[in-house]
C-alpha positions, 0 to 999 in steps of 0.5 A: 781816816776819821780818828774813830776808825784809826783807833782800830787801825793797830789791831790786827787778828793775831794782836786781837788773839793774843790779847784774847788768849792771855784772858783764856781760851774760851775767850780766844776760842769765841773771837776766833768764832766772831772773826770767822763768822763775819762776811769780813773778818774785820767786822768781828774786831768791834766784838772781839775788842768789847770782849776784850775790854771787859776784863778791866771792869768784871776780872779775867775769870768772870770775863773767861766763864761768861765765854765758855758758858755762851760758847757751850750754849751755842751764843756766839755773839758779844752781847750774849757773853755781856748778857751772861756776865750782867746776869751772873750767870757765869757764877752759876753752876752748869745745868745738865745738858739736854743731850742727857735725856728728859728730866722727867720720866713718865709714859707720855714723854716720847723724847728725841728718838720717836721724832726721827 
């Protein structure tokens, strides 16, 4: 095995967990999701372990808002939770979601319902 692909070889899904768990639970909440959404499991360890990595550089916080926002928006992928972190979006106040209605009220505004 070269040593690249033998440095991975002591991860497993449950040590890939619990390290993720110890960030937060969005954090293990979004490696449980790269796990399951893989032909393979094994092909979402690289994310998880990226995502995992991150806390050495920005803290555990940082690393626990960029999941939770990615997961809230629906970005399910490592670089997304890297793209939220490099943009300080996670310091950011949430938005209104969508789902609220629209943002502006006037007449030629249909909204979501007259669609369906």
């Amino acid at each position: 095995m070269p040593s690249s692909h033998r440095r991975h070889a002591g991860w497993t899904a449950e040590r890939i967990h619990k390290e993720a768990r110890s960030i937060g639970p969005a954090t293990a909440d979004s490696c449980a999701y790269l796990r399951r959404h893989k032909h393979h499991p094994a092909q979402g360890y690289r994310a998880c372990l990226g995502a995992i990595r991150l806390p050495r550089v920005y803290g555990a916080e940082r690393v626990e808002a960029a999941c939770e926002r990615a997961l809230s928006i629906g970005a399910h992928t490592y670089t997304s939770v890297k793209s939220i972190r490099e943009h300080r979006l996670d310091q950011r106040p949430k938005s209104k979601a969508a789902a609220d209605g629209p943002s502006i009220l006037h007449p030629n505004i249909r909204g979501r319902r007259y669609y369906q």
